[in-house]
C-alpha positions in Angstrom: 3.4 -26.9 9.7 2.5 -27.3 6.1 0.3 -25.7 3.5 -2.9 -28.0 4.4 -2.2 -26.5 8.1 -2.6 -23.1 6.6 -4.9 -21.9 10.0 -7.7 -23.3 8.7 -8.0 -21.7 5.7 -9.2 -23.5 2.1 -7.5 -22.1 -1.4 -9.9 -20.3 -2.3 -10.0 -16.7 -4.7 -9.0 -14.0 -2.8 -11.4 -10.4 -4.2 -9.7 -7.5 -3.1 -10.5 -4.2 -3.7 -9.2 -1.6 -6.6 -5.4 -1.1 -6.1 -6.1 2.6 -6.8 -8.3 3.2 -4.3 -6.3 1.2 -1.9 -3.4 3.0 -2.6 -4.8 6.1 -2.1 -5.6 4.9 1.8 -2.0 3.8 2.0 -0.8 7.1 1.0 -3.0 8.9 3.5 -1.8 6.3 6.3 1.7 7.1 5.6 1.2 10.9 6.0 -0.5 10.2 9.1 2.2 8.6 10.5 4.7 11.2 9.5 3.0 14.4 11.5 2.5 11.8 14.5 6.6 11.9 14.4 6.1 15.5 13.5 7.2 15.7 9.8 5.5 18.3 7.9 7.3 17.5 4.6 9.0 15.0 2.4 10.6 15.0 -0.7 11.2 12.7 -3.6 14.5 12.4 -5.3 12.8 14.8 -7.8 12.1 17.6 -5.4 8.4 16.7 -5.1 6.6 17.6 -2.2 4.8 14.0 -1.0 2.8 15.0 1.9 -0.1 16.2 -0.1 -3.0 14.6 -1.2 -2.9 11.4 -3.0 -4.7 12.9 -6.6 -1.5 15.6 -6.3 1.1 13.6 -6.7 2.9 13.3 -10.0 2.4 9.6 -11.3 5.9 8.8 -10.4 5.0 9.1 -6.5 1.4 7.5 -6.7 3.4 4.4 -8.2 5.4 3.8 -4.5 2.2 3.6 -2.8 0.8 1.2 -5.6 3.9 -1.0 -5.3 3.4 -1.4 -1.7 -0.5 -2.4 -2.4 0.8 -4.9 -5.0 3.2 -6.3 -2.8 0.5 -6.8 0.0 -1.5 -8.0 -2.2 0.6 -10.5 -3.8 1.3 -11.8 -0.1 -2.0 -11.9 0.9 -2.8 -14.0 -2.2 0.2 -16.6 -2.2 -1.4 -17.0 1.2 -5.1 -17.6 0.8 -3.2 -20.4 -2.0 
């Protein structure tokens, strides 16, 4: 199957919203997920406690959860192309 198979789908411009924002969801997934498996706290390499509220965390930390949005979002684009 090639590109022009591509589900259906045109190229077309692909809006997506504010990586900030976006990260901030991805951050309170990820804590989620870690008190279903019963983790009540994670540290960086630094000592820093991550499970806390996105606007906590020391820029260093916010900038894992805004790689993964880039990396999503770069996928999601390269596939609307």
């Amino acid at each position: 199957m090639g590109r022009a198979a591509n589900h259906g789908m045109l190229h077309r411009e692909v809006n997506l919203p504010d990586i900030e924002l976006v990260s901030a969801k991805v951050h309170e997934a990820w804590i989620e997920g870690k008190r279903a498996q019963c983790v009540t706290s994670r540290k960086s390499e630094t000592g820093e406690e991550l499970m806390v509220p996105y606007d906590q965390l020391s820029e260093r930390a916010k900038d894992l959860d805004r790689q993964t949005v880039r990396a999503v979002y770069a996928a999601i684009k390269a596939a609307a192309a």
